[in-house]
Every structure is written in structure tokens, then in C-alpha cells.
C-alpha positions as CSV (number, residue, x, y, z in Angstrom):
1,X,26.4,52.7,-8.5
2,X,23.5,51.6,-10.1
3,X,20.3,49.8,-9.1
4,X,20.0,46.3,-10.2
5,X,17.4,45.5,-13.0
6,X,13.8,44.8,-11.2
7,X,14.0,41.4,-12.9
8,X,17.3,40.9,-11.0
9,X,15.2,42.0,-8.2
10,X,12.2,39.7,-8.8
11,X,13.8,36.7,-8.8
12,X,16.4,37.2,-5.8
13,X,13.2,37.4,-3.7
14,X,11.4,34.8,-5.6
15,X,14.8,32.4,-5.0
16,X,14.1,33.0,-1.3
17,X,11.0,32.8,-1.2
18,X,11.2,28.9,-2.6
19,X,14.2,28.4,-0.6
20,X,12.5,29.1,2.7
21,X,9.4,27.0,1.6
22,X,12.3,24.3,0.7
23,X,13.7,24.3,4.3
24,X,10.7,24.6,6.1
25,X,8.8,21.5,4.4
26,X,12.5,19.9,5.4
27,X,12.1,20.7,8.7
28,X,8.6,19.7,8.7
29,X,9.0,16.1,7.3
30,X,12.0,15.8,9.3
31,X,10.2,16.1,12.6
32,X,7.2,13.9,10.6
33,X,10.1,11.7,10.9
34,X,11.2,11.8,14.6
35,X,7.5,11.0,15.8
36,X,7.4,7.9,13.8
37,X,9.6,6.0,15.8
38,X,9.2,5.9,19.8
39,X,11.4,3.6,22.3
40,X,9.7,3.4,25.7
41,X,11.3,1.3,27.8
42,X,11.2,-2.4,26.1
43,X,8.7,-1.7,23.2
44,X,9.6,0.0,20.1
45,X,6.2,1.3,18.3
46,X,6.9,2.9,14.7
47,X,4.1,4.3,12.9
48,X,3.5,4.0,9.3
49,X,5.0,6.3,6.7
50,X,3.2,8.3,4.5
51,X,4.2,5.5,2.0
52,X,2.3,3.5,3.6
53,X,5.6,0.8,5.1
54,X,7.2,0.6,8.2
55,X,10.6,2.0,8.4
56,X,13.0,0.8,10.6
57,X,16.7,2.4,10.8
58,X,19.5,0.9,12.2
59,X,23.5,-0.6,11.4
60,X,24.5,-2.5,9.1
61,X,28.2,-4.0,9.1
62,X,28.4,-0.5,11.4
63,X,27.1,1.6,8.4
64,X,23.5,3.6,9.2
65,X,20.5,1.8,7.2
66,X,17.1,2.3,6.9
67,X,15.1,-0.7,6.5
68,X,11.4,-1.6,5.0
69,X,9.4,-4.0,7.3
70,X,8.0,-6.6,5.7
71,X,6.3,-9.2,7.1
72,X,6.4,-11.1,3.8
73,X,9.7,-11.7,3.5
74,X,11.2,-14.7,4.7
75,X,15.0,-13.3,5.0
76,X,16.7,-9.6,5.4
77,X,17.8,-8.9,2.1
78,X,19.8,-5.9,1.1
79,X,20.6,-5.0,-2.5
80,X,24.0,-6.3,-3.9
81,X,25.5,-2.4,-4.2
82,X,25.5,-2.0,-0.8
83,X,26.8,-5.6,0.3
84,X,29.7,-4.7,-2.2
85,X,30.0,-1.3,-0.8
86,X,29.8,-2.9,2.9
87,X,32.6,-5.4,1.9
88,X,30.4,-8.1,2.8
89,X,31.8,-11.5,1.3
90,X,29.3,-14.0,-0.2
91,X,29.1,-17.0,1.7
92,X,26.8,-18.9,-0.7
93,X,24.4,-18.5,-3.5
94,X,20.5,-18.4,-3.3
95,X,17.7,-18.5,-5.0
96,X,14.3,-16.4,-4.0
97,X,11.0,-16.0,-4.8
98,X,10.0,-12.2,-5.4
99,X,6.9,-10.1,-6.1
100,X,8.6,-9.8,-9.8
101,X,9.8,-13.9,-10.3
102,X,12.5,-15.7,-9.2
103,X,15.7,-14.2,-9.0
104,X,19.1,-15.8,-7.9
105,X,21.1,-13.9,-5.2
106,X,24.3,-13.8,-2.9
107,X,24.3,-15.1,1.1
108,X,26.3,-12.6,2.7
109,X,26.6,-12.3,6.9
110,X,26.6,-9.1,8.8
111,X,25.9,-8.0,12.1
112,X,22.5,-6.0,12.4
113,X,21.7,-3.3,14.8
114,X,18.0,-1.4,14.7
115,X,17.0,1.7,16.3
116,X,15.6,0.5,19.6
117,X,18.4,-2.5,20.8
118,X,17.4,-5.4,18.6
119,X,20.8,-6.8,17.5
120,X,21.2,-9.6,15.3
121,X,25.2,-11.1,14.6
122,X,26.1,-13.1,11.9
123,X,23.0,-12.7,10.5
124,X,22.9,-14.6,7.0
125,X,21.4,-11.7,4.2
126,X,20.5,-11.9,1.1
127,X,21.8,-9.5,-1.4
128,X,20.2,-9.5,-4.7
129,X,21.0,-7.1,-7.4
130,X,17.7,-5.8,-8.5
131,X,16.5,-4.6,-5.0
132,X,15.7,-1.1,-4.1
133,X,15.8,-1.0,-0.6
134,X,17.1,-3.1,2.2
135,X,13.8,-5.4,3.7
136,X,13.9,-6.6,7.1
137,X,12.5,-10.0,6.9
138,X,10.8,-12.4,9.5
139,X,14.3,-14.2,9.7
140,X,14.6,-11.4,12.9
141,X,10.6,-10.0,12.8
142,X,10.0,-13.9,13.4
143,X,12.4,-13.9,16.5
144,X,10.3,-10.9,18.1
145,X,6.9,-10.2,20.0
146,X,5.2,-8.1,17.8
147,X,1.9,-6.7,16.6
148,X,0.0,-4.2,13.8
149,X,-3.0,-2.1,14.5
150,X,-4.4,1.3,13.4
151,X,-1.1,2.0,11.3
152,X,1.4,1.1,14.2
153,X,3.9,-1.8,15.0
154,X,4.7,-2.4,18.4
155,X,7.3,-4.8,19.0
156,X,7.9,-5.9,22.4
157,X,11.4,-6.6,23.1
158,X,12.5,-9.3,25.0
159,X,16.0,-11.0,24.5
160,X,17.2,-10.1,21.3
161,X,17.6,-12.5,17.9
């Protein structure tokens, strides 16, 4: 049997070479992850992401979501894909002001769950169809003891929204 050509050679330990760099930065940023989020006892403190947001994970309808804080937004909104993939019926119409005009969305209701106990049922959500990621608005932040510093929220949980 012959040897394989060194080129053949090259690139198999080239291949793994990149693929343990691949699973180790994966392992890395996954344990980046873990850290960001800590429950102790009633307060939930989540530490910024390297994008600079809050990231809160938690059930949606009973499906796992991860949600962007923000403090600016007067409602949860979701995008419209995953209301429709949630099976989420529209329960009115609404129109919203966003960072890129007005747009005109569905109401849907769902029951919320987030990482820590904070549970929110038949909550009212708006789905809009241009949205990248699902927001957690002050319609539940609003309903919580909470506070920013240094690059962490601590939210102090009392009875829940």
C-alpha cells in the first residue's frame, strides 16, 4: 500500500488543527456564556455581552428563547416568524414606534418564563415582521426591582409580573 501524497498529509493535519481551534473557542464562549448569568437566591444579575446588550433566556409558549433587554421598549415584542412558528394567534393589531419608523404589527399572548423564575401569563406581545430578535420590554422589566451598573443588571425578584 502506498503512502498518501504529503499534500493529502498537509491538510489532514491542517483540518485538525482548525477544527480543534473551532471547538476550543466553542467551549470557550460557551462557558463566557454560563458566567453571564447568575441566580443567587432572589436576585438574578446578568452581565453584559460582548455585544454590548443584556441577554436574557427563557420560554416562550414553552419553546427556549433568548431575549435582548431593553429598557427602551415599551412592550415584549417578538418577530412575526416565530409567533407563527409558536402558533401564537393575533389578538389585535398595533402600531409601534421603532428606531427605524413606524411599523404596524400583530398582538399576540403567550405565557413567558426567564431564566431565574420571573413568569409572566397571558402576556400581550407584539410580533412585528421586521424584527431580528425577540426584546424584553418594560411591559415585565417595569413590573421588577431592578438596576445597571458597571456592565451588570441586577434584578431583585419579588412576586413575579
Amino acid at each position: 500500500m502506498n503512502d498518501l501524497p504529503g499534500w493529502v498529509k498537509h491538510g489532514t493535519v491542517w483540518m485538525l488543527l482548525g477544527l480543534g481551534l473551532f471547538l476550543g473557542v466553542q467551549a470557550w464562549q460557551s462557558r463566557a456564556a454560563a458566567t453571564r448569568f447568575i441566580v443567587n437566591g432572589s436576585v438574578v444579575e446578568i452581565q453584559r455581552s460582548p455585544d454590548g446588550h443584556y441577554h436574557w433566556r427563557g420560554r416562550l409558549a414553552g419553546r427556549e428563547v433568548e431575549f435582548l433587554v431593553d429598557t427602551g421598549a415599551t412592550a415584549t415584542a417578538i418577530p412575526q416568524a416565530l409567533a407563527d412558528e409558536l402558533g401564537l394567534a393575533a389578538v389585535g393589531q398595533v402600531r409601534s414606534s421603532t428606531a427605524g419608523g413606524v411599523v404596524t404589527g400583530q398582538v399576540v399572548v403567550g405565557d413567558l418564563v426567564l431564566d431565574g423564575g420571573v413568569r409572566a401569563e397571558r402576556l400581550r406581545i407584539t410580533a412585528l415582521s421586521g424584527l431580528g430578535s425577540p426584546l424584553l420590554g418594560m411591559d415585565v422589566l417595569g413590573r421588577l426591582r431592578w438596576q445597571q451598573n458597571d456592565g451588570l443588571l441586577r434584578v431583585e425578584l419579588g412576586s413575579p409580573p
